[in-house]
C-alpha positions in Angstrom: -46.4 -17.8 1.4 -50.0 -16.9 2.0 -52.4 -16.6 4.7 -55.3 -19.2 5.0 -58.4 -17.9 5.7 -58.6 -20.0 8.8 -55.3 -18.7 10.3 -56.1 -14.8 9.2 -59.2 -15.0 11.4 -57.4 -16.4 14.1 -54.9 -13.9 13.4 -57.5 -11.0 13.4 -58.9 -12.2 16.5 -55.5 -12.0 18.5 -54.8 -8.3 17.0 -58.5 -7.3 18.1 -57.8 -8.6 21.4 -54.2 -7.0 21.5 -55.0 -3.5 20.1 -59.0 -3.0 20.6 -61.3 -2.3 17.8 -58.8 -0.3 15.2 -57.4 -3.7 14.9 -61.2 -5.1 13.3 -60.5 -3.3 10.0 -57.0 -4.7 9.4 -57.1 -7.1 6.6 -54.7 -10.0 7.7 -51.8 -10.1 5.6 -48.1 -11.6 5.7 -46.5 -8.4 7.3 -49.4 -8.5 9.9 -48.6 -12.2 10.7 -44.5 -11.6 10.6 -45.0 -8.7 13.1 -46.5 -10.7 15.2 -44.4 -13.5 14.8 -41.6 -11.0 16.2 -44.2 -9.1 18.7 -44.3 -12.6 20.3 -40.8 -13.7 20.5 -39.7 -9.2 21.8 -41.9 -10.6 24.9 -40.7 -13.9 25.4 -37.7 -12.8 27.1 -40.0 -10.0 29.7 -42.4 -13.4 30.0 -39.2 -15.4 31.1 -37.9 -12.7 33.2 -41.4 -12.3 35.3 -40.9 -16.3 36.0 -38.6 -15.4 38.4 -40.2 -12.7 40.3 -40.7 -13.9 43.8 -44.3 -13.8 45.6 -44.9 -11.8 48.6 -42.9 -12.2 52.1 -44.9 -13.4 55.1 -44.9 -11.4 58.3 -41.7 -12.1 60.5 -39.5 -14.1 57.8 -36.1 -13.8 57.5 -35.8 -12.1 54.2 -32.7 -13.4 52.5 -33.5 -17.1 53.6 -37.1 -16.5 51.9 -35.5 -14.8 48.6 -33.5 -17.9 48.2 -36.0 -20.6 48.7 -38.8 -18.4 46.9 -35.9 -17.9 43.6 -35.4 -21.7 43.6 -39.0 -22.1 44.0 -39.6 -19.9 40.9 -37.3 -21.7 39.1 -38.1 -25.0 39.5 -42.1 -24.1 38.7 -40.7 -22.5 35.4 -39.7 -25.9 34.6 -42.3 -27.6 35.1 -45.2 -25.4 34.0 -43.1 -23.8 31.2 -45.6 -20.6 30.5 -45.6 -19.4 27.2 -46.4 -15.6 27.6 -47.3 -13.6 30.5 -50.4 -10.5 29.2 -48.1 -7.7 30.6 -45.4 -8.3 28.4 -47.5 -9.0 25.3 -49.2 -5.6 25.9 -45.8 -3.9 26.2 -44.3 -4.9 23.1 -47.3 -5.0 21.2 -47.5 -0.7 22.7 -44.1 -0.7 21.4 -45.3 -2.2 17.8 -48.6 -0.5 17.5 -47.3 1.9 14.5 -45.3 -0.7 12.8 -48.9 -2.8 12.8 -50.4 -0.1 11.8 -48.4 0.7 8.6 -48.3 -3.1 7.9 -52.4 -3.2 7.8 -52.2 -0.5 5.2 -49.8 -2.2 3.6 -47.1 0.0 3.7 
């Protein structure tokens, strides 16, 4: 299967933004596009995880009645909004990846 040239720019453009300028002078390729086929689904589960992370407790709140209604609160957002990706965990696989993308825009 091949790249178009519509989705390697597209492709290029999410790498740039991901990894800076370095990424600018990776030709798009198949291993480029499978990496980030599998940088994408490593964060999915840090992305699903941060769903759940409850906002900040007011002043004078009783802390485990305000964990419970914030959890269930979380929850029932995640449902509804259903977020793809949250930036943090993209960054931290793709920090992870950067040498495996690396080898793959040479190629190798």
């Amino acid at each position: 299967m091949t790249v178009d040239i519509y989705d390697r720019e597209h492709l290029k453009q999410f790498l740039v933004t991901l990894f800076g300028q370095q990424a600018a002078s990776w030709h798009p390729n198949e291993q480029l596009f499978n990496l980030t086929y599998e940088l994408v689904e490593e964060s999915g589960s840090c992305s699903e995880a941060i769903k759940y992370v409850p906002g900040p407790l007011g002043p004078a709140r009783n802390a485990y009645k305000w964990m419970a209604r914030e959890a269930r609160s979380k929850f029932l957002q995640a449902l509804s909004e259903n977020r793809d990706h949250y930036t943090i965990c993209i960054g931290a696989a793709a920090y992870r990846m950067v040498h495996r993308f690396q080898l793959a825009a040479q190629g190798v």
